[in-house]
C-alpha positions in Angstrom: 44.3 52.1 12.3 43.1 53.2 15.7 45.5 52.4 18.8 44.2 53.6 22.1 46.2 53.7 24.9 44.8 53.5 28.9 46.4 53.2 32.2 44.8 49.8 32.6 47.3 49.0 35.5 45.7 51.3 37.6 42.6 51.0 36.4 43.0 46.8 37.3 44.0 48.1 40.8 41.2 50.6 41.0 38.6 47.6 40.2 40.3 45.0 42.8 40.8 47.7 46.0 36.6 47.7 45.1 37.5 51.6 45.5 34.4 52.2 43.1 31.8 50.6 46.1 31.0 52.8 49.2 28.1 54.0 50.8 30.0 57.3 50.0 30.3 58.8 47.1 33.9 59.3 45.8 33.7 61.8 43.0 37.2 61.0 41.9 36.8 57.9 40.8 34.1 58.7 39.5 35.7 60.5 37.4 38.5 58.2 37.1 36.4 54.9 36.1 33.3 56.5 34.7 31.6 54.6 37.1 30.8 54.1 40.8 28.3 52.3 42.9 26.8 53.6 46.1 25.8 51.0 48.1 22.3 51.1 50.5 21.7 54.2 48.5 18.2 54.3 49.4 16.3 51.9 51.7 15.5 47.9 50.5 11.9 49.2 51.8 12.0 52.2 49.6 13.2 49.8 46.5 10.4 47.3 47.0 8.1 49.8 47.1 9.1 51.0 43.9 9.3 47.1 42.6 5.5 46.3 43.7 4.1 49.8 42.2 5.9 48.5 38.8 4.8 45.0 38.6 0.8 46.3 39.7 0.9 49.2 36.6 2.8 46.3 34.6 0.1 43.9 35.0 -2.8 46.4 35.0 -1.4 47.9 31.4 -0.3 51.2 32.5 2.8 50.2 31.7 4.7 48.9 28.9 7.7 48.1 26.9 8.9 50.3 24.6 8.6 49.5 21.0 11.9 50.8 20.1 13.8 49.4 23.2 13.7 46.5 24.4 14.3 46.8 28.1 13.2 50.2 28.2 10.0 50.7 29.8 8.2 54.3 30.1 7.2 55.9 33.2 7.0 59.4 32.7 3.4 59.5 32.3 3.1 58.4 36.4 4.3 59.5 39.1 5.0 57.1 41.5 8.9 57.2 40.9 9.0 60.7 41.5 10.1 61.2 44.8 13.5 59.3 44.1 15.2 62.0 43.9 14.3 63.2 46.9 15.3 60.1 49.6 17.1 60.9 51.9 20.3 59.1 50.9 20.8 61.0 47.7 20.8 64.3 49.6 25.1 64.2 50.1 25.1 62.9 46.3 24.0 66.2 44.4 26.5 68.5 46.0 29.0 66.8 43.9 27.8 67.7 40.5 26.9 70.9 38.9 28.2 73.0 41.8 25.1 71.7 43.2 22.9 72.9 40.4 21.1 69.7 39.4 18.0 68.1 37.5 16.9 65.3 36.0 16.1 65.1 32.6 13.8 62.0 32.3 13.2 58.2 34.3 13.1 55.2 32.7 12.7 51.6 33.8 14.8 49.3 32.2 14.1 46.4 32.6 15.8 42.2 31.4 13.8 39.3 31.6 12.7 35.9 30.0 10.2 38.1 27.7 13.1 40.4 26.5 16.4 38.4 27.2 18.8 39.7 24.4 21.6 40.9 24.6 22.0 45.5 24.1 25.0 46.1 22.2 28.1 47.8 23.5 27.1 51.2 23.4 27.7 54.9 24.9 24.5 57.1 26.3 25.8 60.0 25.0 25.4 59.8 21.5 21.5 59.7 21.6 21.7 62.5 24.2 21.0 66.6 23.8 22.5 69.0 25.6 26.3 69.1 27.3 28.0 66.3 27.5 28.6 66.6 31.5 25.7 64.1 31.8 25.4 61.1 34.6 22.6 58.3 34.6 21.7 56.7 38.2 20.6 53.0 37.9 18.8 52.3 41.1 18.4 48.5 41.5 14.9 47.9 42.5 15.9 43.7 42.4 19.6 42.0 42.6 21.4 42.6 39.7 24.6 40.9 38.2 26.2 38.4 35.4 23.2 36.0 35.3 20.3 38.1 34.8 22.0 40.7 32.2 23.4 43.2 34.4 25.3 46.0 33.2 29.0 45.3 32.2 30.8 49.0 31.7 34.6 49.3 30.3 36.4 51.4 33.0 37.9 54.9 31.9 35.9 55.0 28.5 34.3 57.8 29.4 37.8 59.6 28.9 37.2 59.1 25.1 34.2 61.7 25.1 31.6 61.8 22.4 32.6 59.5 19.3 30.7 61.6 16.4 28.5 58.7 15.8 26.1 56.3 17.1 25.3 52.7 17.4 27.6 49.7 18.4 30.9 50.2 19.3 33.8 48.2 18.3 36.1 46.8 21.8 39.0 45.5 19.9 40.0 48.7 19.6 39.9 49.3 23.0 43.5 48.0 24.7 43.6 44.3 25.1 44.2 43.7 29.0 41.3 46.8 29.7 39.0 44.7 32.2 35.5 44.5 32.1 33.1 45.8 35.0 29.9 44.3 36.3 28.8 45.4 39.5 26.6 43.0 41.2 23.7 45.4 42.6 21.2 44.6 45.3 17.8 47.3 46.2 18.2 50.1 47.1 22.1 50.3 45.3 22.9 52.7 42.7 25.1 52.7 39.9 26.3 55.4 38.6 27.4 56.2 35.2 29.2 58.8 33.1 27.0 59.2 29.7 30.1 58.5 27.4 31.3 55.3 29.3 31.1 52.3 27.1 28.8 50.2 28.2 26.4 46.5 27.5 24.5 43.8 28.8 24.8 40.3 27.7 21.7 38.3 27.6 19.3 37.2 30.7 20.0 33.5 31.8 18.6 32.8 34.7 17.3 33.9 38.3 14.6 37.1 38.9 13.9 40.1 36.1 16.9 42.7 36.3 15.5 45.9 37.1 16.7 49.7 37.0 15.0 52.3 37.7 16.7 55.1 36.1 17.5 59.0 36.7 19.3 60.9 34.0 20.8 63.9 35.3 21.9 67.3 34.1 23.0 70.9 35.5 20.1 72.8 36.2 21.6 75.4 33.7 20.9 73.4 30.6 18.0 74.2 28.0 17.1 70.5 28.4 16.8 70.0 32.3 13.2 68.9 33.2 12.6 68.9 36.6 15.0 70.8 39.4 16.9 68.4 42.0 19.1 70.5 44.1 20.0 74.3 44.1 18.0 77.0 43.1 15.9 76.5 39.7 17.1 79.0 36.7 15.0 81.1 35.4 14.8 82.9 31.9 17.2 81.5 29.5 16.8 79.0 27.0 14.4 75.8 27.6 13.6 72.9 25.7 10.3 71.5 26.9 9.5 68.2 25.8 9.8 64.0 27.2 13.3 62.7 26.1 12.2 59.6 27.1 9.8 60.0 23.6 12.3 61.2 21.7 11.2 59.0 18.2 8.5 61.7 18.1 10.4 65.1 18.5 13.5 65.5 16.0 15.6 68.9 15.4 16.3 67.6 12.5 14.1 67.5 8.8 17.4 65.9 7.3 19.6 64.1 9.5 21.5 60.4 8.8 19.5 58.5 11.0 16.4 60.1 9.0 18.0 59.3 5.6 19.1 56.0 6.2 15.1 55.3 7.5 14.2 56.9 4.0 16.3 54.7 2.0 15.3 51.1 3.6 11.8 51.9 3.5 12.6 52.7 -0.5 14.6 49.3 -0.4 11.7 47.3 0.9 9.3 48.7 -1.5 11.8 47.9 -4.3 11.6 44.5 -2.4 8.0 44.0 -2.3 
C-alpha cells in the first residue's frame, strides 16, 4: 500500500497568499508548487492576434485536431506562433532556467470546446517526454480560461514525486486526502507554467467560449532533443535528435516496447473478435 506524505499546510497557505500569481516570476515557488502563473505575460493584442491567426487556418483547413489527442491541435508545420518566444515579456523569464541556456522543444495548441468537451485524465507530461526530466511547459491563454470551459486543474507539489516509471492515468487517492486542487483562472496574454512531472487534468467543457493554450515546451539548450534555441548561446557539436515531438506516433526508439506490445495484442484480440 502506498502512503504519501506532503506539507499540504503550507502548500494550502501557498495557494490562498495567491503567492503562485505575479507579473513576476518567482522561481521558488515554482519550484515549490510545480506551478506558477505570470500574469499580462504578453500583450491581450499579442494573444488575439494569435487567437484570429488560429481560428482563420482552423477554418481554412490548415489546421486540425489531432487524431490521437483530443485537444491537441498541430502547429508546427506554420509559423505564425513562432515569435512567442521572443515578446518582450518573456525576456526576464528564461534567465531563470537552464542557467539561461534555453529552447523549446515543440508548440502545440490545445484546445477544449463543444466539438471535443471530454474530460483528459489525470496525468503527468513527463512520462510521454524524452530527454531530462528538468522540463517546463508554458500554457499561454490566447482566451479566458477557468472551471467552466475545462481549464487545467494541477495538484500542487506533485512534481516532487518525479517520473512514475509508467504512463497513463494516475490514481489521486493515493495522493494525501486534504492536498487541494489548483485551477488557475487565465485571461490572454497569461501564462501558466508547469513543471513536466506535476499531476495534472481537465474536467470536461460546460459552458462559455473554447479554452485555448498555446503551448511552449521548454528544455536546456544542452539537450540532444532541444529544437529551436531561446536564450543563451546555441550548442554546437554534441549529440542531436532531429525530429517533431509533437508527431511522435511516427518516430519510436523502440522495435519492442509495452506500449508497442500491448498495440500488437489488441489488434490480435480484435481479429480473434472479428
Amino acid at each position: 500500500m502506498i502512503q504519501i506524505y506532503a506539507p499540504t499546510e503550507r502548500i494550502r497557505e501557498l495557494l490562498d497568499g495567491k503567492t503562485y500569481i505575479a507579473e513576476t516570476l518567482n522561481k521558488e515557488i515554482l519550484d515549490e508548487l510545480g506551478f506558477f502563473v505570470l500574469r499580462s505575460a504578453i500583450s491581450t493584442e499579442r494573444a488575439e492576434h494569435y487567437l484570429q491567426s488560429y481560428k482563420k487556418m482552423l477554418q481554412d483547413g490548415i489546421l486540425k485536431r489531432s487524431e490521437f489527442h483530443s485537444t491537441e491541435v498541430k502547429i508546427s508545420h506554420v509559423e505564425d506562433f513562432n515569435d512567442l518566444v521572443d515578446q518582450p515579456g518573456l525576456k526576464t523569464v528564461w534567465p531563470n532556467f537552464y542557467g539561461g541556456q534555453v529552447a523549446s522543444s515543440f508548440q502545440r495548441i490545445i484546445s477544449k470546446y463543444k466539438d471535443s468537451p471530454a474530460p483528459v485524465i489525470l496525468h503527468q507530461d513527463t512520462s510521454y517526454q524524452f530527454g531530462d526530466f528538468e522540463q517546463y511547459s508554458l500554457f499561454t491563454a490566447l482566451t479566458e480560461c477557468d472551471k467552466n470551459n475545462g481549464g487545467l486543474k494541477l495538484y500542487p507539489g506533485t512534481s516532487k514525486l518525479g517520473y512514475l516509471a509508467d504512463a497513463g492515468a494516475l490514481n489521486a487517492e493515493v495522493l494525501p486526502s486534504d492536498l487541494p486542487i489548483c485551477c488557475p483562472k487565465l485571461n490572454p496574454g497569461d501564462i501558466l507554467i508547469m513543471h513536466s512531472a506535476t499531476w495534472h487534468f481537465s474536467d470536461s467543457y460546460l459552458k462559455g467560449e473554447e479554452r485555448i493554450y498555446l503551448e511552449i515546451h521548454i528544455v536546456s539548450s544542452h539537450s540532444p532533443f532541444a529544437q529551436k534555441n531561446i536564450a543563451g548561446a546555441s550548442p554546437t557539436g554534441g549529440w542531436k535528435v532531429e525530429f517533431d515531438l509533437v508527431e511522435r506516433e511516427e518516430s519510436n526508439f523502440f522495435v519492442q516496447s509495452r506500449s508497442q506490445r500491448l498495440k500488437e495484442a489488441l489488434e490480435k484480440l480484435s481479429k480473434l473478435d472479428a
